[in-house]
N, C-alpha and C positions, 0 to 999 in steps of 0.2 A: 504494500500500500504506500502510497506516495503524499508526504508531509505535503506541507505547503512548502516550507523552509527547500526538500527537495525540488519541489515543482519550481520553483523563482531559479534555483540556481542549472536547472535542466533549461528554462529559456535561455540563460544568460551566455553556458556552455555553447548552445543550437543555434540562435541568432548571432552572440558576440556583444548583446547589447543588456543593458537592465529593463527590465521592468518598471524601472520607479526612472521616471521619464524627470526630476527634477535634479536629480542627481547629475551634473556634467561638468563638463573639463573645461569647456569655456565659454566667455558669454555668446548670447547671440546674435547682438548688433556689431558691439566692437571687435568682437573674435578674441577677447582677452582671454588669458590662463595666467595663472600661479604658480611659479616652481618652487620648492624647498626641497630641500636634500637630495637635485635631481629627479625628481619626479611631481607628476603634475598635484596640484591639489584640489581636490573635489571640490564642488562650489552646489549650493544647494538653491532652487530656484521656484518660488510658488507664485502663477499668475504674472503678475503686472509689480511686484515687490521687489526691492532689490536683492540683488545674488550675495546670500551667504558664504562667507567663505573664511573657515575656521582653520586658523593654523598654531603652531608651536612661535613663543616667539625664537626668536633667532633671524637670519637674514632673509630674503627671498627675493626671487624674482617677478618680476611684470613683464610676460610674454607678450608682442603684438604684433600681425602682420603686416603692418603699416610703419616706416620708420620715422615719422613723427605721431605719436601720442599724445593728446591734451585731458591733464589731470587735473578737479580741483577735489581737493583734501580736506577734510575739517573735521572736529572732533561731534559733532551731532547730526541729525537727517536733517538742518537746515540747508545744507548745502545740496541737498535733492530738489530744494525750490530754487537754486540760483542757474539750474541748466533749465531749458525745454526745448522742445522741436519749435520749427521753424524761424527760430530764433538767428536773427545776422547779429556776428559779434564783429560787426566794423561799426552798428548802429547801437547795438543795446548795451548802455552801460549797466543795467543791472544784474547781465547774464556773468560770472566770474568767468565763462571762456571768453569776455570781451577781449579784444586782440591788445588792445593798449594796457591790461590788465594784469600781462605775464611778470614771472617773477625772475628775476636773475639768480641763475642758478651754476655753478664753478663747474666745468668744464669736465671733471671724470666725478661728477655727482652722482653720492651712491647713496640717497635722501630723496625722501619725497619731504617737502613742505606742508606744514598744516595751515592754511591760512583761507577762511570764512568764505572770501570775496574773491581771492585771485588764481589764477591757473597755469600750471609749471606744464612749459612742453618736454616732453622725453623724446629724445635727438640721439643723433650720435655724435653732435656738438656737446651736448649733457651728461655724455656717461652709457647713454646706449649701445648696444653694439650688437652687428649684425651677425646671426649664428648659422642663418641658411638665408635661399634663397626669397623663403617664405616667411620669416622671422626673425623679430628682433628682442633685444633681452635687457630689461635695465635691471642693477642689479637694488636692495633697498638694505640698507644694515641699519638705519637708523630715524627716525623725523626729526624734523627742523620746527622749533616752534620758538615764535619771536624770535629766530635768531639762533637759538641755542638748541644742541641737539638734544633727544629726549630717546629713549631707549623703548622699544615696544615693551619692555616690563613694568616701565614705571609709568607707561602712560593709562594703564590700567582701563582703559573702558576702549571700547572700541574706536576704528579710523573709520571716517564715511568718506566715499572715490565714487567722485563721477568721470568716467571714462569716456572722448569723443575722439573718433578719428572723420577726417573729413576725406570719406571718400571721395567725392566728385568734385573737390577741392573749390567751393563755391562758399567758402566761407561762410552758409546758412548748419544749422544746426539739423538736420534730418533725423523722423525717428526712429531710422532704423542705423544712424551711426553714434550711437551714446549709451552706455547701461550705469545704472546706479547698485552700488556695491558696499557692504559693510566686512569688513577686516574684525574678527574679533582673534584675540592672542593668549591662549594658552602656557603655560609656566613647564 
């Protein structure tokens, strides 16, 4: 007789895929993934919510197939109202991917910035760097808040990431090039 517990893992074998359709490796707009200790990390995803994504602290990576990334970073879900679709960041000063908006960030930057309003591009001017033809990889060991670094241990409550790559390079916000993300950190 066959569990349930067998039946799930007989699909997963047969197809290659799971069952639990929220569970993936990376988002759907931006194509972002997670690397830690070489391999990718699950990101958990229900509806129209932003993608969970639970790791150890320690360093990681921000996968993208696009080699400019536009991040803004903060420490609560207000920073989920400062992106939206259809949104031009040459006009909306409210949006933090406004283009006048970026943050200067030193050249082999291995930090993301936490900061409410503005938005860090990940470059290979910034520390990015390309791994294949399809991928690029910035690496994160630390956050930068006002200025001074803060350690994912001691920043104790989760990071919120709004991720946008600008496909069609038209400087408009599209909804299907941006996801919203919370980072929580593990001990």
């Amino acid at each position: 007789m066959l569990n349930i517990k067998n039946w799930v893992l007989a699909i997963i074998l047969t197809t290659g895929t799971s069952v639990y359709a929220d569970d993936v490796l990376k988002t759907s707009n931006a194509g972002i993934k997670f690397v830690q200790n070489g391999s990718p990390v699950n990101m958990v995803s229900e509806d129209d919510a932003p993608y969970l994504v639970n790791m150890i602290s320690g360093y990681f990576e921000i996968r993208s197939p696009a080699e400019m990334t536009q991040v803004c970073a903060w420490k609560d879900e207000s920073v989920f109202e400062k992106v939206k679709a259809d949104t031009d960041i040459m006009k909306d000063f409210g949006s933090c991917m406004f283009l006048y908006k970026s943050m200067a960030m030193s050249k082999d930057a291995d930090y993301l910035i936490l900061s409410k309003g503005n938005v860090q591009s990940l470059n290979e001017v910034h520390g990015t760097k390309k791994i294949s033809d399809e991928e690029y990889a910035h690496t994160v060991t630390h956050f930068l808040v006002e200025g001074k670094p803060i350690s994912k241990q001691s920043i104790g409550e989760p990071v919120y990431l709004v991720v946008w790559i600008d496909d069609n390079k038209d400087k408009i916000i599209d909804e299907d090039e941006f996801d919203r993300l919370i980072l929580k950190f593990t001990k």
